[in-house]
C-alpha positions in Angstrom: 41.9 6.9 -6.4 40.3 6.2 -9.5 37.2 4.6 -8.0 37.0 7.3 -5.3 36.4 9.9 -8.2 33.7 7.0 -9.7 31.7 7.3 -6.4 32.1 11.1 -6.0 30.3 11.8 -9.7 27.9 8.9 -8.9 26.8 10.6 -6.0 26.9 14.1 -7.6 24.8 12.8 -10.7 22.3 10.7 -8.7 20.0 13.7 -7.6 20.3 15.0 -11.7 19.0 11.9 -12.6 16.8 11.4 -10.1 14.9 14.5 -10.9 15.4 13.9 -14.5 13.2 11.1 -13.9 10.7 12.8 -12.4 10.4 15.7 -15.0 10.7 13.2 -17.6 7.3 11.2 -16.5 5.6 14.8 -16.6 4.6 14.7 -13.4 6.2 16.9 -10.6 7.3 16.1 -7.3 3.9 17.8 -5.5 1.8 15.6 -8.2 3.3 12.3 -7.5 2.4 13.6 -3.4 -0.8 14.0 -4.4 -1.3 11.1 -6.3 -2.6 8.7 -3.3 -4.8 11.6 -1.5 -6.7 12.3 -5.1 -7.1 8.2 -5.2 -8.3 8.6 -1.6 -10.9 11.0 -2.7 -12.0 9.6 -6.1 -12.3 6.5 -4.6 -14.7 7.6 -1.7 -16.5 9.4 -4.9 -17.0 6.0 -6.7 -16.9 3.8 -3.4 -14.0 2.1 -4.6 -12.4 0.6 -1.7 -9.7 -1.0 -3.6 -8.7 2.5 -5.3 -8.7 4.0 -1.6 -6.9 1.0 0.2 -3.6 1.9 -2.9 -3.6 5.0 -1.1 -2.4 3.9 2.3 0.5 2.0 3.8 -0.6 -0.8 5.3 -0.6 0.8 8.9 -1.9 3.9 8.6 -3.3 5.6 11.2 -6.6 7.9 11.4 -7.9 10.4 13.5 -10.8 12.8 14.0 -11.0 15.9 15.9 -14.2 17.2 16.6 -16.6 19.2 19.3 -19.3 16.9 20.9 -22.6 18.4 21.7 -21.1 19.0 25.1 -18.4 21.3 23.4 -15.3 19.4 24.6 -13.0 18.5 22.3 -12.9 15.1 21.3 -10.2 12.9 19.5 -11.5 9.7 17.9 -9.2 7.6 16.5 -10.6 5.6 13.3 -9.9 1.9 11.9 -8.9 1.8 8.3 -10.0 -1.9 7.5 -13.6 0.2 9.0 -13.4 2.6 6.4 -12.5 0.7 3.8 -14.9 -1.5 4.6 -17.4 1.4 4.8 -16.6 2.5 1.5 -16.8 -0.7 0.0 -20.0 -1.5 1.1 -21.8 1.6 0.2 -24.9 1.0 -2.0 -25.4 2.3 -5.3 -28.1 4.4 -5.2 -27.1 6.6 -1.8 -25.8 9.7 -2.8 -21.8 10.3 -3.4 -19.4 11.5 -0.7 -17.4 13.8 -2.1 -14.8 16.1 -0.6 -13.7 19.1 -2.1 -10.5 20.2 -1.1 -10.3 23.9 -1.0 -6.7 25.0 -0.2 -3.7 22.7 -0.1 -0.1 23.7 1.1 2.9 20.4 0.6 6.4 20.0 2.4 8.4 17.4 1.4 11.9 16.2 2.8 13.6 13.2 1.2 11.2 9.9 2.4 8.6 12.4 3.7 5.8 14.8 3.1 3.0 16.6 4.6 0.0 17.7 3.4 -2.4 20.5 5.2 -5.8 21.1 3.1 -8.7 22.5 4.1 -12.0 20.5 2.7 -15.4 20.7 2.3 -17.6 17.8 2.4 -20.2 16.3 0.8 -23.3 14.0 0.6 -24.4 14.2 -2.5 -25.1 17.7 -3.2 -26.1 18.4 0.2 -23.4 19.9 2.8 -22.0 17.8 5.5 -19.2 19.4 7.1 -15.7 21.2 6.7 -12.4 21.3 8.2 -8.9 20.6 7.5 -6.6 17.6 6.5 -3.5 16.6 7.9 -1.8 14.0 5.9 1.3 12.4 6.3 2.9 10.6 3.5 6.4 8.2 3.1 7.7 7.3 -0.5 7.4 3.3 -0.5 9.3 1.8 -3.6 9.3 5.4 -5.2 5.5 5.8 -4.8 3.9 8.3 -1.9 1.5 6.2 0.6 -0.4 8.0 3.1 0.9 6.9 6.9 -1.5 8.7 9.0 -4.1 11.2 8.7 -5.6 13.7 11.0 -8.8 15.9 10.2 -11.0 18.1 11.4 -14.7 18.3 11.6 -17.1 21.2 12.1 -20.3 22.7 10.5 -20.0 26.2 11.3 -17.4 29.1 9.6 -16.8 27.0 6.3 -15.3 27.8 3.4 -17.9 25.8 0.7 
């Protein structure tokens, strides 16, 4: 009976101290979600490959949806090692790529979150394109990874 009651306040204080935790570290649940998709984007800023491959589990998935010059819709469906390896190898003196996000809305439930922004990008200070981000994230060892990513791409009706 005794250890029945153990388990019972054990698993009434666990989500206490879990958040405890949390608020203790000074950073809050939608910060430590955000915490691999800023690394994502500072790390395309600096073309830091290393800082953008922390962001991801190791078999994330990317996707693209964009209008060919056709006007269908297409879905393309990109490597990460490709982008990594794109970032990485990016030379010094081309300009930055730098993506702004402009609005951001988070869910979270237990292992999971999601992540809808809409973005703005950048080469250097010259416009590229807009769209929106659709990240999916899992907590791995009590850190958020990015799982897969879907965005889209357009030049038209932006929000710069």
């Amino acid at each position: 009976m005794k250890s029945l009651l153990k388990n019972k306040i054990k698993l009434l204080l666990m989500p206490v101290l879990l958040c405890t935790g949390i608020f203790a570290s000074g950073q809050s649940v939608n910060d430590s979600v955000m915490e691999p998709i800023n690394n994502l984007f500072e790390g395309m800023l600096k073309a830091d490959s290393v800082l953008v491959k922390s962001a991801f589990f190791a078999d994330a998935k990317m996707f693209t949806s964009y209008k060919n010059k056709k006007g269908e819709e297409v879905i393309k469906e990109e490597q990460l090692k490709n982008f990594l390896f794109a970032i990485g190898s990016k030379k010094k003196d081309t300009p930055d790529w730098n993506e702004k996000l402009l609005s951001t809305e988070i869910k979270i439930d237990g292992g999971i979150a999601q992540v809808w922004s809409e973005y703005s990008f950048f080469v250097g200070d010259q416009f590229s394109h807009c769209g929106v981000n659709a990240f999916q994230l899992i907590r791995e060892n009590s850190k958020w990874k990015i799982i897969h990513i879907m965005d889209t791409r357009r030049k038209k009706d932006c929000n710069k």
